[in-house]
VOSE-340148 format. One record per residue (C-alpha): x, y, z negated; residue number from 1. Coordinates in Angstrom, 2 decimals. Layout:
! residues N
<atom><px>X</px><py>Y</py><pz>Z</pz><drendren>NUM</drendren></atom>
...
! end
This chain:
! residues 183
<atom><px>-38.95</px><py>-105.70</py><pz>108.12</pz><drendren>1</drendren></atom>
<atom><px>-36.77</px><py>-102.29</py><pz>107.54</pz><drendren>2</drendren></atom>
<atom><px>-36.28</px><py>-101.99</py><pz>111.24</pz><drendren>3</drendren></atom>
<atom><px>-40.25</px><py>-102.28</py><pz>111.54</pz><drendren>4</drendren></atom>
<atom><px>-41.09</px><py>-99.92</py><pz>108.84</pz><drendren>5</drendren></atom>
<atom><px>-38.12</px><py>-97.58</py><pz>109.94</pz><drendren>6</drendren></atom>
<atom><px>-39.14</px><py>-97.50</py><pz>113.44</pz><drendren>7</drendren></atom>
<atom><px>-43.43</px><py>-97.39</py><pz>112.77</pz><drendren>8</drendren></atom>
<atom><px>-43.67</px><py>-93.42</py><pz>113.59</pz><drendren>9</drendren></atom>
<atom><px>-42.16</px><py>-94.09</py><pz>116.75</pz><drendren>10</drendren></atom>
<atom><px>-43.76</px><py>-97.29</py><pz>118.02</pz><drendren>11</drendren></atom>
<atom><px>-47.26</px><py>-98.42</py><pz>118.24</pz><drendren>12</drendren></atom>
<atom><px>-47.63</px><py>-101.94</py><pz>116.38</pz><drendren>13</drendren></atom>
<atom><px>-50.49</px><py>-104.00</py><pz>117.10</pz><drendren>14</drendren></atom>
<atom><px>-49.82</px><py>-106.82</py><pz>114.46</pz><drendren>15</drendren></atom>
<atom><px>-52.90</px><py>-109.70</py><pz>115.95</pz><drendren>16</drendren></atom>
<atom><px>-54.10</px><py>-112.55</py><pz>114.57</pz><drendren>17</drendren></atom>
<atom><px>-54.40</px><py>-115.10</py><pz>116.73</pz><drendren>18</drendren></atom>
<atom><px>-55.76</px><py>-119.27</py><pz>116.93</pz><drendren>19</drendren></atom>
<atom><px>-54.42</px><py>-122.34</py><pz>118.65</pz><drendren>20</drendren></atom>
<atom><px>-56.46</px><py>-124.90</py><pz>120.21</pz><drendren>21</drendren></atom>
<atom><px>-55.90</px><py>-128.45</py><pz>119.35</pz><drendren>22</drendren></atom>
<atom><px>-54.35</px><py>-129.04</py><pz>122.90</pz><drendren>23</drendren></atom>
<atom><px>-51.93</px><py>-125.64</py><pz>121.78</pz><drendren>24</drendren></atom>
<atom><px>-53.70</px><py>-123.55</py><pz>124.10</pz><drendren>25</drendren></atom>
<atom><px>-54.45</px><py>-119.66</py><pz>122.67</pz><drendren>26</drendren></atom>
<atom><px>-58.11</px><py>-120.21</py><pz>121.25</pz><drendren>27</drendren></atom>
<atom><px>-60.53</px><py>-116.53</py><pz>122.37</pz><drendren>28</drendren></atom>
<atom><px>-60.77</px><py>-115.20</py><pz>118.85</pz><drendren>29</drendren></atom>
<atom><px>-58.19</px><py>-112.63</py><pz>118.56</pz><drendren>30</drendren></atom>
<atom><px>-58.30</px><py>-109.57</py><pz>115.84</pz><drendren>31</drendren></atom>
<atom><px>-55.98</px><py>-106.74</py><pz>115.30</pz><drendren>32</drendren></atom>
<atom><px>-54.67</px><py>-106.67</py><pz>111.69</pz><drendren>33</drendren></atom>
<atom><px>-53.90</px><py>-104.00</py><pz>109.59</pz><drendren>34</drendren></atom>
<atom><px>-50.81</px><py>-103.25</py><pz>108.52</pz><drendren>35</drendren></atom>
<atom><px>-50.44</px><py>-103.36</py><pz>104.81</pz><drendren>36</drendren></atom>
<atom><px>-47.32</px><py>-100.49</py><pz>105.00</pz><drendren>37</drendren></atom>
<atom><px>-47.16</px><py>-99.92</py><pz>101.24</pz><drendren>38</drendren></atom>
<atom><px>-46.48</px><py>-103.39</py><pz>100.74</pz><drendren>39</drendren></atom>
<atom><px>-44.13</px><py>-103.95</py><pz>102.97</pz><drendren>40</drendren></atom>
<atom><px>-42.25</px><py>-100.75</py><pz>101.52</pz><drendren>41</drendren></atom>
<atom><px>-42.41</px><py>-102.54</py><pz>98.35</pz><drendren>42</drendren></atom>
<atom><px>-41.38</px><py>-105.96</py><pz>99.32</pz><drendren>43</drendren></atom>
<atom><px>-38.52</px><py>-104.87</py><pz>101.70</pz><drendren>44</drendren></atom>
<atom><px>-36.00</px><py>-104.70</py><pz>98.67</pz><drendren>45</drendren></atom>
<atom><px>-33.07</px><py>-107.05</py><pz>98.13</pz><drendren>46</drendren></atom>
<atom><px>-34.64</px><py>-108.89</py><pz>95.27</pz><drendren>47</drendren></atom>
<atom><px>-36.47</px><py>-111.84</py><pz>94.37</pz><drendren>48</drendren></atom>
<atom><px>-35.77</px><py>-115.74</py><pz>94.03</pz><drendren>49</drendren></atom>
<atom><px>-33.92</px><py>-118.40</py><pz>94.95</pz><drendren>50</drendren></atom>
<atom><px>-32.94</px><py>-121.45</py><pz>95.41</pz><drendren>51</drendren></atom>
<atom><px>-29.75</px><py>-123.59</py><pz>95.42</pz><drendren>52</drendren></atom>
<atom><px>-29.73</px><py>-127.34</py><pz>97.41</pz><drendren>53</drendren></atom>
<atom><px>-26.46</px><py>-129.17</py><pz>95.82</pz><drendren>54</drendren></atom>
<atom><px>-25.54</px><py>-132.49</py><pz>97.22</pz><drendren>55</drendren></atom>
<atom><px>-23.82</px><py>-134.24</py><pz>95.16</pz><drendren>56</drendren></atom>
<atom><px>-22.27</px><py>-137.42</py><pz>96.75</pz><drendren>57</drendren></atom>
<atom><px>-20.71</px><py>-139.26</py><pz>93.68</pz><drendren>58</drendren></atom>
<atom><px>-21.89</px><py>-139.54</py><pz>90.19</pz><drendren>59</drendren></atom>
<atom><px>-19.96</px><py>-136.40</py><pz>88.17</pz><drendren>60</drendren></atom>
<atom><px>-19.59</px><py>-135.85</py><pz>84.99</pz><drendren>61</drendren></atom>
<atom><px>-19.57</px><py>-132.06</py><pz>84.48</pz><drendren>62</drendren></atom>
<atom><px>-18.79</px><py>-129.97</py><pz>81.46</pz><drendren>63</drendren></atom>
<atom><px>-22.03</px><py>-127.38</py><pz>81.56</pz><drendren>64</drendren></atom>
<atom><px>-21.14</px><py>-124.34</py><pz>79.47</pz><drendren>65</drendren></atom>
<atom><px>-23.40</px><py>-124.81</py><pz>76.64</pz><drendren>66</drendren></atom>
<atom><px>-25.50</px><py>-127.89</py><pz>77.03</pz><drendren>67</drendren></atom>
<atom><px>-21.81</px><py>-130.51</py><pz>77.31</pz><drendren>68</drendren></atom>
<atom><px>-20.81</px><py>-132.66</py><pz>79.32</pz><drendren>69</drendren></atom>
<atom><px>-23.77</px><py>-133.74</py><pz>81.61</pz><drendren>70</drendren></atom>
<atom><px>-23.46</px><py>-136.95</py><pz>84.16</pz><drendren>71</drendren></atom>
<atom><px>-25.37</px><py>-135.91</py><pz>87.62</pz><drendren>72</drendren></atom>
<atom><px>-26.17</px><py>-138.96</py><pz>89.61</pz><drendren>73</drendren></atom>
<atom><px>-25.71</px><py>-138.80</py><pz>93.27</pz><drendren>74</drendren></atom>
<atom><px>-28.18</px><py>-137.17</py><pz>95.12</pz><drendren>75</drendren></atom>
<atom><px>-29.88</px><py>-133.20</py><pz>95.37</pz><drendren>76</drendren></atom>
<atom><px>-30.23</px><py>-130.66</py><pz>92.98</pz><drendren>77</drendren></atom>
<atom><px>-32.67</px><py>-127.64</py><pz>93.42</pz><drendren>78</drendren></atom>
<atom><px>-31.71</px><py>-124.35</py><pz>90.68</pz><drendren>79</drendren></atom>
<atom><px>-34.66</px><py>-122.08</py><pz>90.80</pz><drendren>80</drendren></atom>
<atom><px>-33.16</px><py>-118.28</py><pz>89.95</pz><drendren>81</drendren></atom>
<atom><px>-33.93</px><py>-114.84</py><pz>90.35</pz><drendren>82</drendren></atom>
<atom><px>-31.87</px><py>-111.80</py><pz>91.17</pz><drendren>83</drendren></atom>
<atom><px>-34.58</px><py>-108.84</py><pz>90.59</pz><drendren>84</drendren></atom>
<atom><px>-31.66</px><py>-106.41</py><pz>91.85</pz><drendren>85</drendren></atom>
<atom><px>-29.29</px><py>-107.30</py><pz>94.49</pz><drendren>86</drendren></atom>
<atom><px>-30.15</px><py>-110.52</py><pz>95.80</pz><drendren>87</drendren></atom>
<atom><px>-27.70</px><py>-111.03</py><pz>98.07</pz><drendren>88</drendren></atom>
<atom><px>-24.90</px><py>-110.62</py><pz>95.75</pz><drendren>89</drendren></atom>
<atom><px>-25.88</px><py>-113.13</py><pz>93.38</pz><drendren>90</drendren></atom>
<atom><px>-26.39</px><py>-115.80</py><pz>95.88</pz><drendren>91</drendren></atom>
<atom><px>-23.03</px><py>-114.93</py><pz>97.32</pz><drendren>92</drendren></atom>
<atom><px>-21.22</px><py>-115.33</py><pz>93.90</pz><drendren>93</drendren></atom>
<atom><px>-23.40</px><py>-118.70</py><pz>93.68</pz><drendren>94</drendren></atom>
<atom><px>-22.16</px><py>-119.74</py><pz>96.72</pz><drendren>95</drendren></atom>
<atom><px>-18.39</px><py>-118.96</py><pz>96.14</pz><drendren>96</drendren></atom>
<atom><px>-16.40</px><py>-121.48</py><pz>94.09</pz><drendren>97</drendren></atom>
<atom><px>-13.90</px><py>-119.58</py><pz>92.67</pz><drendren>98</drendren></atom>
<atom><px>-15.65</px><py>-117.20</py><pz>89.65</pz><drendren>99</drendren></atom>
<atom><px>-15.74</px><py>-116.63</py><pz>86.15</pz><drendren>100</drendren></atom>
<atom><px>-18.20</px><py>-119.71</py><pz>84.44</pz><drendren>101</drendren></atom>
<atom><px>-20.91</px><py>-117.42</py><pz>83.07</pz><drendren>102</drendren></atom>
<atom><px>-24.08</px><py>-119.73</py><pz>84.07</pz><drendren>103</drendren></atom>
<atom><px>-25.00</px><py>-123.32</py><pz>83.97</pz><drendren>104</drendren></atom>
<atom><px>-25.04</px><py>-123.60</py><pz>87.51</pz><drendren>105</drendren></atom>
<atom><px>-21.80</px><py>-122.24</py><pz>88.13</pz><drendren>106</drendren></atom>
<atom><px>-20.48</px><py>-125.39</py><pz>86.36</pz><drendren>107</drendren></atom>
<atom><px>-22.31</px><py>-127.78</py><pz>88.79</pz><drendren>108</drendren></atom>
<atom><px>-22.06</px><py>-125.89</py><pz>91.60</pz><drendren>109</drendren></atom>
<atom><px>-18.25</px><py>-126.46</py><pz>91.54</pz><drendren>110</drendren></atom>
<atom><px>-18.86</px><py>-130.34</py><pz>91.18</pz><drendren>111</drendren></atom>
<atom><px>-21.09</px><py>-130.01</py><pz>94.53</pz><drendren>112</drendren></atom>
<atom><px>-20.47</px><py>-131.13</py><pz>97.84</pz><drendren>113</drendren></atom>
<atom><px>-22.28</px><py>-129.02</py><pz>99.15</pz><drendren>114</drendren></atom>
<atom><px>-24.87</px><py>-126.26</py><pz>98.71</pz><drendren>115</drendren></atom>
<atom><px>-27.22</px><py>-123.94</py><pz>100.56</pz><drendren>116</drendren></atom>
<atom><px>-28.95</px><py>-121.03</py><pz>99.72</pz><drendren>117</drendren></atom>
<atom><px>-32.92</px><py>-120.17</py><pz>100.22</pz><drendren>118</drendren></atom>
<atom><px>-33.68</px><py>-116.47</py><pz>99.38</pz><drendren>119</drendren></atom>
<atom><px>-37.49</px><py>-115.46</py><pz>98.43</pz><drendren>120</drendren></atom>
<atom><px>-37.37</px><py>-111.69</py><pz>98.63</pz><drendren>121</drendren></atom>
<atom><px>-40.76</px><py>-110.65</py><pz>96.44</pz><drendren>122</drendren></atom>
<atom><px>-40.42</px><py>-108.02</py><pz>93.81</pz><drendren>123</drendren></atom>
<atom><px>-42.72</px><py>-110.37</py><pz>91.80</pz><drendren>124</drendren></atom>
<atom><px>-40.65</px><py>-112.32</py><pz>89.33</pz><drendren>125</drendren></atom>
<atom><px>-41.61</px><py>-116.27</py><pz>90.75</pz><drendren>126</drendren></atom>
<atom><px>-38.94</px><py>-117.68</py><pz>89.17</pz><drendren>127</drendren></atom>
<atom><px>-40.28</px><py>-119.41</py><pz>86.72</pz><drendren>128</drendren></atom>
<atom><px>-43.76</px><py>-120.39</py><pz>88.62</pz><drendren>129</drendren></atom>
<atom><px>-41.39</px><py>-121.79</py><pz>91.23</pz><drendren>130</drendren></atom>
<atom><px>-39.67</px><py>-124.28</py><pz>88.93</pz><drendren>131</drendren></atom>
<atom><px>-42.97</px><py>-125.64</py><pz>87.88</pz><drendren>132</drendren></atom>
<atom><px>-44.31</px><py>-125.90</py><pz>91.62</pz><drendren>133</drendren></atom>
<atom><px>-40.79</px><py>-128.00</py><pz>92.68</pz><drendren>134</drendren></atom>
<atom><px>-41.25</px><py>-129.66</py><pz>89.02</pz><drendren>135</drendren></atom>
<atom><px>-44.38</px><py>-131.02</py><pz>90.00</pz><drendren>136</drendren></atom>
<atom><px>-43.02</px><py>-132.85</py><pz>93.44</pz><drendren>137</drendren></atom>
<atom><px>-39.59</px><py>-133.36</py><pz>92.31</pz><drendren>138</drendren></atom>
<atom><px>-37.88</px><py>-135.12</py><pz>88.95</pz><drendren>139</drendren></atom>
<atom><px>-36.99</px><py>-132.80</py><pz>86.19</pz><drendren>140</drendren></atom>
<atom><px>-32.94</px><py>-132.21</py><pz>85.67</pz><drendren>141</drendren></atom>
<atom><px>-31.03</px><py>-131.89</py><pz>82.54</pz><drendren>142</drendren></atom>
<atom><px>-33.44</px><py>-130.21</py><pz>79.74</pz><drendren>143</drendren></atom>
<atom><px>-32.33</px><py>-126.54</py><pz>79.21</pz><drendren>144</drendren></atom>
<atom><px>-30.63</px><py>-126.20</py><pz>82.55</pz><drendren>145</drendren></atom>
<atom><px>-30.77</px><py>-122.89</py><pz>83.67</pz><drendren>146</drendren></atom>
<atom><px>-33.72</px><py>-122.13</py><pz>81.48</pz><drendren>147</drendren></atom>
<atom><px>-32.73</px><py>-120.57</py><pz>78.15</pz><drendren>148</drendren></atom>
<atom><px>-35.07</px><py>-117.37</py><pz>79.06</pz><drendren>149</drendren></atom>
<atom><px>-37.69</px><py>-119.00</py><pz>80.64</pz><drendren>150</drendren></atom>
<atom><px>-40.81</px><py>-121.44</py><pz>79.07</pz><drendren>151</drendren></atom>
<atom><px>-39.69</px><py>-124.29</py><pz>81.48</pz><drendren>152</drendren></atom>
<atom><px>-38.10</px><py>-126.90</py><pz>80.91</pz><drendren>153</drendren></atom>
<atom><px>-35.50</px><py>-126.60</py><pz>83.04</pz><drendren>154</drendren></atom>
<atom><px>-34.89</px><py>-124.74</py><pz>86.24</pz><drendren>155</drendren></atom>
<atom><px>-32.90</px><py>-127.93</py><pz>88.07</pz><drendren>156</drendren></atom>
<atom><px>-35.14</px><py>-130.28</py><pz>89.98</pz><drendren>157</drendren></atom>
<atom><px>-33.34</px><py>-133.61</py><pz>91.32</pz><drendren>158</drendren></atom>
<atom><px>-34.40</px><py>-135.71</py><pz>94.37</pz><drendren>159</drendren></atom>
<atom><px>-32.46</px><py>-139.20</py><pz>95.21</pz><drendren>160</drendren></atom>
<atom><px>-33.17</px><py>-137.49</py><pz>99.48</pz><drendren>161</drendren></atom>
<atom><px>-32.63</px><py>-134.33</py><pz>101.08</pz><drendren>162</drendren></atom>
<atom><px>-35.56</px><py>-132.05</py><pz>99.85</pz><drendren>163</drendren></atom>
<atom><px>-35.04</px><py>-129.95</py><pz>103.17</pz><drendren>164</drendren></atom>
<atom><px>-36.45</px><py>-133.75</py><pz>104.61</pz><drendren>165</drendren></atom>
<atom><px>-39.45</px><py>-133.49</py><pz>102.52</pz><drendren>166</drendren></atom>
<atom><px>-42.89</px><py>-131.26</py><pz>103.92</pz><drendren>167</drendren></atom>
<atom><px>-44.39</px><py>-130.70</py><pz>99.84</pz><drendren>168</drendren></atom>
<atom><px>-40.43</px><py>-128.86</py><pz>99.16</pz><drendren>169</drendren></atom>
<atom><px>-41.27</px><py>-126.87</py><pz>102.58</pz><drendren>170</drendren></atom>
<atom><px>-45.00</px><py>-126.77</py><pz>101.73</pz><drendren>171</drendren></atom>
<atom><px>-44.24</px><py>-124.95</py><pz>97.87</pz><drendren>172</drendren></atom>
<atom><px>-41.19</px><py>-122.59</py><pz>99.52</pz><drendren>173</drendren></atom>
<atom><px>-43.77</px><py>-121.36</py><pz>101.88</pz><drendren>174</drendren></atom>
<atom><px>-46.74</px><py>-121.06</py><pz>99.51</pz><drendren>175</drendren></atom>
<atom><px>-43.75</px><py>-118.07</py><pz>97.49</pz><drendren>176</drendren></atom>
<atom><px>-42.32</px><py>-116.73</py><pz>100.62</pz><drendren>177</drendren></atom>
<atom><px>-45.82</px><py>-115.92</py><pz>102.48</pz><drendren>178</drendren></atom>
<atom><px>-47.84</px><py>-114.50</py><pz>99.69</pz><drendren>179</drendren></atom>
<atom><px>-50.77</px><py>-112.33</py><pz>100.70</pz><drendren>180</drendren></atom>
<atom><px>-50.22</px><py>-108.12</py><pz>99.95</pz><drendren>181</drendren></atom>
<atom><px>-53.10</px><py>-108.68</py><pz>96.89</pz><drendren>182</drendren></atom>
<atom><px>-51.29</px><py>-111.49</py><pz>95.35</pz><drendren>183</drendren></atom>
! end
């Protein structure tokens, strides 16, 4: 998106909406789309949302900062967060395992197996709409996790399965990632 908006006074862009047939053949209708440029200047900036995907292959009992000792059952963990400045720093300190325990996720991130990182650059703040969403297809985690700002719950979703297996997790990560300019 920066080399697009960088390079617009140079190029002509001819952003076009086009329609598949059922058989995946290009359907006739085709319209040119404007280009909604003050938006994209906007929503270009290394901020937004997140989400962490810890696997957790044994049952762990992890000392979380201040809500104790929790017991995680096997399976995936989803942390909904937000980094409305520098997004790509704060996933990279959540993905590193050696840090200074400030967050509850810090503490089970080090008790993962493994973890991945989804960005949702918006300058919106989603964080806390996107816990609900993955609260309503996924089982609540520990009360409190990850939430003491926030009027939900919790911000850590389990599922017993991979959630990157599941189309309602990739259904509600696209519903915040491809929100309409007006939105």
């Amino acid at each position: 998106a920066r080399t697009m908006l960088a390079a617009r006074r140079d190029l002509e862009i001819f952003p076009l909406a086009v329609a598949w047939q059922p058989d995946l053949s290009l359907a006739e209708q085709v319209r040119v789309l404007d280009v909604p440029w003050d938006y994209l200047e906007r929503e270009v900036q290394d901020r937004g949302a997140y989400l962490l995907v810890l696997r957790l292959d044994h049952p762990r009992a992890v000392e979380t900062g201040s809500l104790g000792l929790i017991t995680f059952q096997p399976g995936y963990y989803v942390y909904t967060g937000s980094a409305m400045a520098n997004l790509p720093a704060r996933i990279g300190r959540h993905l590193r395992r050696r840090k200074t325990m400030h967050w509850h996720i810090d503490y089970l991130r080090e008790a993962a197996d493994t973890v991945k990182a989804l960005p949702v650059r918006t300058s919106q703040r989603i964080e806390e709409p996107l816990a609900k969403a993955l609260s309503g297809i996924l089982s609540a985690g520990p009360s409190g996790f990850g939430a003491s700002d926030s009027s939900q719950a919790t911000h850590l979703i389990y599922s017993a399965t991979d959630p990157m297996q599941d189309r309602r997790f990739h259904d509600v990560l696209q519903s915040f990632r491809m929100r309409a300019p007006n939105e």
